[in-house]
RODO-2510 file (C-alpha; in nm, 4 decimals, decimal comma):
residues 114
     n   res          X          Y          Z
     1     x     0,0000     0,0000     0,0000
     2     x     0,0978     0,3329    -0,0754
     3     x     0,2212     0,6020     0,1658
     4     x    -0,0152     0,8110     0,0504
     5     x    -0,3093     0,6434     0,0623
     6     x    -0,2153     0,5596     0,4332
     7     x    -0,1747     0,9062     0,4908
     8     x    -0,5491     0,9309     0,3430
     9     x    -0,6338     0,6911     0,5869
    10     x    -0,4997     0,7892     0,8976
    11     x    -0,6743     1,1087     0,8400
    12     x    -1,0018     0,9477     0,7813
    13     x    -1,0001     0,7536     1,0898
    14     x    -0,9153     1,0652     1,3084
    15     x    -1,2153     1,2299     1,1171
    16     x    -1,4500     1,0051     1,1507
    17     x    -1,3345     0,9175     1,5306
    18     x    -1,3635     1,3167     1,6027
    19     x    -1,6842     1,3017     1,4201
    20     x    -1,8346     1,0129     1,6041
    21     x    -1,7156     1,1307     1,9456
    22     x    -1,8832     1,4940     1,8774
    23     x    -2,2333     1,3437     1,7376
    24     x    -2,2881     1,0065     1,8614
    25     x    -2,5078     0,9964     2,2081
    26     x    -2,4012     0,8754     2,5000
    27     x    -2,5947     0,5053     2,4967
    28     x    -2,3176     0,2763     2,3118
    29     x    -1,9031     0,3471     2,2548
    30     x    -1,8780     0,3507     1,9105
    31     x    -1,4694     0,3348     1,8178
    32     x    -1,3251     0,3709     1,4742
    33     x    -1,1306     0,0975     1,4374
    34     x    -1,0419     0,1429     1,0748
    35     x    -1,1345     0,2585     0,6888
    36     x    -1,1739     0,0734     0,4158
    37     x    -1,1204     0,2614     0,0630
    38     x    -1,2179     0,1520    -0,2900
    39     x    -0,9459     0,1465    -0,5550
    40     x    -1,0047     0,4630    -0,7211
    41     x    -1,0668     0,5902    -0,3749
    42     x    -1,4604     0,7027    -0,4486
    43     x    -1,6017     0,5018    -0,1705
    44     x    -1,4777     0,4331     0,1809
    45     x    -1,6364     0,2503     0,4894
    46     x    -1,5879     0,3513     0,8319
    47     x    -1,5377     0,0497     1,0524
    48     x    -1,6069     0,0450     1,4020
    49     x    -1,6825    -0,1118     1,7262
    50     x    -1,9891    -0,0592     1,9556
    51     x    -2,0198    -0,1363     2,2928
    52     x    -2,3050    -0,2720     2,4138
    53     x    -2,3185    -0,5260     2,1515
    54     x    -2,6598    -0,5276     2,1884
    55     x    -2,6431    -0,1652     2,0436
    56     x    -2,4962    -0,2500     1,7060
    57     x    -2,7416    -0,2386     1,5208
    58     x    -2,8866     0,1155     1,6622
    59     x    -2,5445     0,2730     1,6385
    60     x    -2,4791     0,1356     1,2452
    61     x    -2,8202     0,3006     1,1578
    62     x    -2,7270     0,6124     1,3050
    63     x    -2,4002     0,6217     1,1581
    64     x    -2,5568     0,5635     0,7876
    65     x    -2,7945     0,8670     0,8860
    66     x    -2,5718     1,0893     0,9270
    67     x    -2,3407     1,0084     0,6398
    68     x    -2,3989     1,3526     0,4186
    69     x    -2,2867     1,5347     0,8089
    70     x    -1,9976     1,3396     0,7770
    71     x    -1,9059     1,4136     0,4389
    72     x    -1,9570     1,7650     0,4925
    73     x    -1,7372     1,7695     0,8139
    74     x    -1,4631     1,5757     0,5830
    75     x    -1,4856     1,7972     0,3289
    76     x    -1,4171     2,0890     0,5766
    77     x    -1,0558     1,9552     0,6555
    78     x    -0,9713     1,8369     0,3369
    79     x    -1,0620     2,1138     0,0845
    80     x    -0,9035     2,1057    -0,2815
    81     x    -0,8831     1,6952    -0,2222
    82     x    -1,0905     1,4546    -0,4002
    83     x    -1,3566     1,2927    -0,0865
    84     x    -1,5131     0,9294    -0,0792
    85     x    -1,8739     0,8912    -0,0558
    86     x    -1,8769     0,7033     0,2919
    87     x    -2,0537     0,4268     0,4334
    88     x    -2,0321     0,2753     0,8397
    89     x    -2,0288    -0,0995     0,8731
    90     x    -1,9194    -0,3150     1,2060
    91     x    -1,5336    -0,4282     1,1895
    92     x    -1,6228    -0,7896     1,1990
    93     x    -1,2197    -0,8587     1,1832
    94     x    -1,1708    -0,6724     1,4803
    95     x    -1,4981    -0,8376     1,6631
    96     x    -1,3020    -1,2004     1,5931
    97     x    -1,0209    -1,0419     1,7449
    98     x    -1,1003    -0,9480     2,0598
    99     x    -1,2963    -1,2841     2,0863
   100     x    -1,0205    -1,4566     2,0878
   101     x    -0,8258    -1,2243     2,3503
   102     x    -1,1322    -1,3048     2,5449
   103     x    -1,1237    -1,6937     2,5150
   104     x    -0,7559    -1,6853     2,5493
   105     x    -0,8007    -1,4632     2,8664
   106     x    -1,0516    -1,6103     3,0311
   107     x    -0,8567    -1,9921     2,9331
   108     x    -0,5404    -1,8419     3,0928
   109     x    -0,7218    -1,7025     3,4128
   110     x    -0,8869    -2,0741     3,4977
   111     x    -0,5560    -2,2794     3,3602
   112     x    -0,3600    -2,0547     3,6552
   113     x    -0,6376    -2,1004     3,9282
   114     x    -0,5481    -2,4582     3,9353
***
């Protein structure tokens, strides 16, 4: 991958974390985990956690309603640069990932109590 379009995407992820933190309510934690960008960079997807799990679902459909806010706070930092259309989605990757700290965890914790 490119410097640049890590550059790109380091900046997106601060955006969209900044962005999430100023507009999202206080019910879930929603974290930006990560961005996904197309090949000709049109379209990118925001990827994030949300805890309670139980508040995925709620937090996703707020995201995606407040996708033309986001773009508009994007284009605000990044004027004179071409801007994705974005879309939010769960990180299922990272999800898996902290499942398995979990198991691995909570096997460690009752292979030491014995």
């Amino acid at each position: 991958m490119a410097f640049h379009e890590e550059k790109i995407k380091s900046q997106l992820i601060m955006l969209a974390a900044q962005f999430v933190a100023r507009e999202a309510s206080r019910q879930s934690i929603i974290t930006v985990t990560g961005i996904s960008l197309s090949r000709d960079g049109n379209h990118a997807t925001v990827l994030c956690t949300v805890l309670p799990e139980a508040k995925e679902a709620e937090a996703i459909d707020f995201l995606r309603r407040q996708r033309t806010d986001f773009y508009q706070f994007v284009l605000n930092y990044t004027k004179g640069r071409k801007t994705p259309l974005f879309d939010f989605s769960i990180d299922v990757g990272e999800k898996s990932r902290q499942r398995l700290d979990k198991l691995f965890t909570d096997d460690k914790l009752s292979h030491d109590s014995k």
